[in-house]
N, C-alpha and C positions, 0 to 999 in steps of 0.2 A: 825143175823149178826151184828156185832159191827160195829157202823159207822167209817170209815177210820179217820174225825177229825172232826175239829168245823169252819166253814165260819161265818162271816157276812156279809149280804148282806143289802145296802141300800137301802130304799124306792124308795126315789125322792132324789136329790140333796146332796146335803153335810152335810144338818144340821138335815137331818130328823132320827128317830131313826133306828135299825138295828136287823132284823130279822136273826133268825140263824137258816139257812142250812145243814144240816147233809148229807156229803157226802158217799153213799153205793157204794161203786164201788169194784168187787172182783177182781182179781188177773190177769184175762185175760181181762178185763176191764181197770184195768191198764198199762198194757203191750200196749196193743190195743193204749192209749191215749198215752204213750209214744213215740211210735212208728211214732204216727200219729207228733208231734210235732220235732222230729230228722229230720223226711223229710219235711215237709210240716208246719215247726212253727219256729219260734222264744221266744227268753228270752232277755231283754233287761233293762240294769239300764243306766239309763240317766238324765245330769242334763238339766234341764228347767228352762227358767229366767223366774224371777216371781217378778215384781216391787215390788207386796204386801207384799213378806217376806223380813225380816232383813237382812239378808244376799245375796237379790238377785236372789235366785235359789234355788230348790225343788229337790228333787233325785225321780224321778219316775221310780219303778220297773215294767214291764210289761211281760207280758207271749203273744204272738200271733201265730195263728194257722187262713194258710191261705190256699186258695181253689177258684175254680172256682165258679161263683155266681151260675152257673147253679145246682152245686153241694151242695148248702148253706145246705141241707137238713146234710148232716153229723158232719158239724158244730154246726147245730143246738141238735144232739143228741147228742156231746161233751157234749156242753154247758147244757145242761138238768144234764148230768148226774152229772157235776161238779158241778150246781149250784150257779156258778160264772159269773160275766162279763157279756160281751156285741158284739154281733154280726151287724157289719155294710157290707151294698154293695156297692164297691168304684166305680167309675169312669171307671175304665179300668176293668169293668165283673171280677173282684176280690170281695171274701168275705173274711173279717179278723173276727175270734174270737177272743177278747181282754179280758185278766184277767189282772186287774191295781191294785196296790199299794202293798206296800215291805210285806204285811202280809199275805195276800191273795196268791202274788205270792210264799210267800214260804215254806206255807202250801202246795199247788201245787208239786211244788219241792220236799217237803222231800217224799210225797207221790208218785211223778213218779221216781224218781231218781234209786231204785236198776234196773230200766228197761230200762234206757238213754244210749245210747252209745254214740253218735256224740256229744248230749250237757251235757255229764259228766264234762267237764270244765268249761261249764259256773255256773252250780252247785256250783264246789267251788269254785271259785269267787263271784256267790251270797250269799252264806254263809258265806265267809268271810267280806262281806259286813252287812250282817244282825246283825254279831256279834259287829260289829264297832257303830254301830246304836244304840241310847239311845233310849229306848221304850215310856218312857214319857218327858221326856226333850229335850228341843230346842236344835239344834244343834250349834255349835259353828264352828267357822272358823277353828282349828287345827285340830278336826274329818272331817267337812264337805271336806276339802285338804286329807286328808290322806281317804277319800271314792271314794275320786277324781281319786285319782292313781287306783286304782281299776273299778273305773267306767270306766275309759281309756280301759283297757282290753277289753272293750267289744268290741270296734271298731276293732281289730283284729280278735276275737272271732268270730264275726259277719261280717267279710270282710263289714265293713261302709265304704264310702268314702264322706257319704256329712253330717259326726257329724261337729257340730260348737261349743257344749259348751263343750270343754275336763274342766281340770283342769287348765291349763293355762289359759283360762280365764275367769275361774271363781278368780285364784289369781290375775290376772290383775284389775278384779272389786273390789277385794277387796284392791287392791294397790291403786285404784282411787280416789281421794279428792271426796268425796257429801255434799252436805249440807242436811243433816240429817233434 
């Protein structure tokens, strides 16, 4: 069987190097994960203020897939077969399965998409995003604004009611005097 694509996955931390994952999942394995994430998951692009970068703010893409803790056991066999991400148990006997960053999630994505019903919009909206996105280059305020409008979507998408960094301000910070 041909592996569906190519992940990396990191060690430890952010600087360590990156093992790659070859995801085998077949068709009803798909469907399955899809399904599972229409009901029971989220897709989310969000910005995050981040003093350390130049402009501010980070676009974090994520994928979550949640469930009772009692239940972690099926998350955890997602999470296996994906070979991505990270399983935490919150507070309130929730478990979240988290896939984080715009590559990872949308390797994700192209792979469950022919089988998404409810989040086929958020699909294109993250593709529209992915494509806006420079692969090795810094981003700049005129894309980082115009990912912004898009990123907004998702608070609808996602009935959000407590986002705080839309695009507006993140163009507020970028209107603000700093001393550099």
């Amino acid at each position: 069987m041909k592996p569906s694509f190519l992940l990396t996955e990191r060690r430890e931390g952010n600087t360590e190097g990156r093992v790659y994952v070859y995801m085998k999942l077949n068709e009803l394995q798909k469907a399955y994960i899809a399904g599972f994430l229409d009901g029971d998951g989220c897709i989310m692009f969000q910005f995050i203020r981040r003093k350390d970068y130049i402009y501010g703010f980070q676009i974090r893409a994520s994928i979550v897939f949640y469930q009772k803790a009692k239940h972690v056991k099926h998350l955890e066999t997602i999470k296996k077969e994906i070979g991505r991400g990270y399983i935490r148990i919150r507070n309130d006997d929730m478990a979240e399965y988290t896939i984080v960053g715009i590559q990872p999630v949308m390797e994700v994505l192209k792979m469950l998409a022919p089988y998404l019903r409810l989040k086929k919009p958020h699909v294109v909206v993250a593709r529209k995003i992915a494509q806006l996105l420079p692969r090795y280059k810094r981003l700049d305020k005129t894309i980082l604004l115009r990912v912004g409008k898009l990123i907004d979507q998702f608070q609808q998408l996602n009935y959000s009611k407590r986002r705080r960094n839309t695009t507006e301000v993140v163009r507020a910070f970028f209107d603000t005097p700093r001393n550099d």
